[in-house]
Phi, psi and omega in degrees: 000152185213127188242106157256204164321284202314314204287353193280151164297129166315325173303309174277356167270325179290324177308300183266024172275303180282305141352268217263342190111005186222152179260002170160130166340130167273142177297149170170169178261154183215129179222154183197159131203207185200174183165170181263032184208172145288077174196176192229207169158205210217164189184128172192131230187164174285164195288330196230150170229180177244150191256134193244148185216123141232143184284145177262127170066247177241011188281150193242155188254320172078011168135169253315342185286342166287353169279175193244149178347175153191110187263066157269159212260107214262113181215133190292141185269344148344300182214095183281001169253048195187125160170154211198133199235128175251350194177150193214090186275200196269018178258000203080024110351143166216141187253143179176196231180115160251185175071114195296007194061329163314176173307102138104031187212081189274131195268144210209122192257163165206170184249126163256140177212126174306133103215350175090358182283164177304321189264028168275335197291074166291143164259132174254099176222130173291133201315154170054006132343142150283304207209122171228122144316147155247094187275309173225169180222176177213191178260328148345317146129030175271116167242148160241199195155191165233136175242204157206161145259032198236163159205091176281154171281345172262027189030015123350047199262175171270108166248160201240152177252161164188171196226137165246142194207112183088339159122018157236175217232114189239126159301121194241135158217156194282124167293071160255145173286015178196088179267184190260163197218082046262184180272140209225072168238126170226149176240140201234008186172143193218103154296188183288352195253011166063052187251178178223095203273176191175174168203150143224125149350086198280171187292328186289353181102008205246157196251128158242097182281187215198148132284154164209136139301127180282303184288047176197334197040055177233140166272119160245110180315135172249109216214142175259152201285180170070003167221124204311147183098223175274325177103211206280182170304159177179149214229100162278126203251320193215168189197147186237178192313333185305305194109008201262156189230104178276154172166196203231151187205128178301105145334286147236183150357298202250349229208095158277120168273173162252132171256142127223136194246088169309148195299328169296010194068356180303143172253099156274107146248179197199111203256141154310102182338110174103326196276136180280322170255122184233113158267121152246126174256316173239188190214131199238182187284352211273320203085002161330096148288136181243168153183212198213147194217144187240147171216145182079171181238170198047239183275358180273350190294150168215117206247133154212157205298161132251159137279112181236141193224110192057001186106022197220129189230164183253122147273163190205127170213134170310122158288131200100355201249128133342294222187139167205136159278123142273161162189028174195141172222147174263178155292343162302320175112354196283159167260162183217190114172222163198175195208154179268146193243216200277343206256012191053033186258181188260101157243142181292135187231150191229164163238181147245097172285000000 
């Protein structure tokens, strides 16, 4: 894909003029995308796609995000059929990733930064890494993720959680004595106070999630309240200035919802009207929650992004897309995620409202 001068919306070029430090996207070629795992797909798109945004049912959203997009489609020319944007802080800093994870398409992490051109594209990898996510940022200039030092053909990889800061890079795992076999711990989102979210994978197979301080080096369980033990599976995917902290948890068996369990401790969950899977991947100071909500099953599922706001969700799709994730939101209102497109590859997206 190629974004020049001419190709930018007058609106998004004055914008990120003021905002990010540039006066209008530079030519270059460009691909991205994203995920909680080790894996992939593909992405190479018109410099702008259109975002279809609807309210469920009669519920009012009640703001600027029911207005409408200005989308483009980010993707590293490494690999234009795989790439995936995880995270968005308030300067436009972006976390992601290419590469699908198969065997010998290895996920390979970076930092995006405007003007958005291919040689905008950092590489973030953990050393001696095989395979690194850069899953979240922050504005201090911390990132976090996960790596491996596997890259298998059944993708069965062993992964590590770990935070980088200053160009060094520390490996984090939640301590337990009864891990997944191979081990499965990640971190998937960090505010400005250098708190972190995270999960690890237990031998029953159940996701338990967490806090880490980075500067305490303390661990906290994130857990819902009112249910006796550790509970259900539960995956902390993101956390804001605030302290609140979103993700997601098997309800039942067949039925996942999204929580945010504010610092004050009140637990709000909040399922997409109809969906059997409802994920919040990020949370902004605002209490903007984003995720993704899936409806019908096997091969009839259609997974799409949402915002929720206040007890009020948006749905939101890449037009033409399969499938759209969200899975970063700023203070801005800005978007990150990614969506499958006709030719079935993973691509990355930045929205603008």
């Amino acid at each position: 894909m190629k974004l020049a001068d001419q190709h930018v919306p007058r609106r998004l070029s004055a914008r990120a003029g003021s905002r990010f430090g540039v006066a209008a996207l530079t030519s270059g070629a460009l691909v991205a995308s994203a995920a909680l795992a080790l894996s992939g797909c593909s992405g190479a798109g018109r410099d702008t796609v259109a975002l279809a945004a609807a309210e469920s049912g009669s519920m009012r959203m009640g703001s600027s995000l029911a207005d409408s997009y200005q989308v483009l489609t980010l993707n590293d020319r490494r690999d234009l059929t795989f790439n995936q944007l995880l995270g968005i802080n308030d300067e436009g800093a972006i976390a992601g990733y290419f590469g699908s994870g198969a065997a010998r398409h290895p996920n390979k992490g970076y930092v995006l930064r405007a003007p958005f051109a291919q040689r905008d594209f950092g590489n973030e990898n953990f050393p001696r890494s095989v395979q690194t996510q850069v899953t979240g940022l922050n504005d201090r200039g911390v990132t976090v993720g996960f790596w491996s030092r596997q890259n298998t053909a059944s993708m069965s990889n062993a992964n590590f959680a770990f935070y980088s800061a200053g160009g060094r890079f520390v490996g984090v795992g939640f301590p337990t004595g009864t891990p997944a076999r191979p081990p499965v711990d990640q971190l998937l989102g960090v505010n400005d106070h250098d708190v972190a979210v995270g999960f690890f994978t237990n031998s029953a197979g159940l996701n338990r999630g967490y806090t880490y301080d980075i500067i305490t080096r303390r661990f906290a369980r994130v857990l819902v309240p009112g249910i006796p033990g550790l509970g259900p599976s539960l995956t902390a995917a993101a956390i804001n200035n605030h302290g609140d902290v979103a993700g997601f948890y098997n309800k039942t068996a067949s039925r996942v919802i999204a929580f945010l369990k504010l610092r004050s401790g009140r637990f709000i969950t909040f399922a997409y009207p109809g969906a059997a899977m409802t994920q919040a991947f990020g949370v902004n100071d605002f209490g903007e929650v984003v995720g993704a909500y899936t409806v019908g099953s096997g091969g009839s599922a259609v997974t799409h992004g949402f915002t929720w706001l206040h007890g009020h969700f948006l749905s939101i799709g890449i037009g033409g897309a399969s499938s759209t994730t969200i899975n970063g939101v700023n203070d801005e209102g800005d978007l990150v995620g990614f969506y499958t497109d006709a030719k079935g590859n993973t691509d990355g997206f930045f929205a603008l409202p």
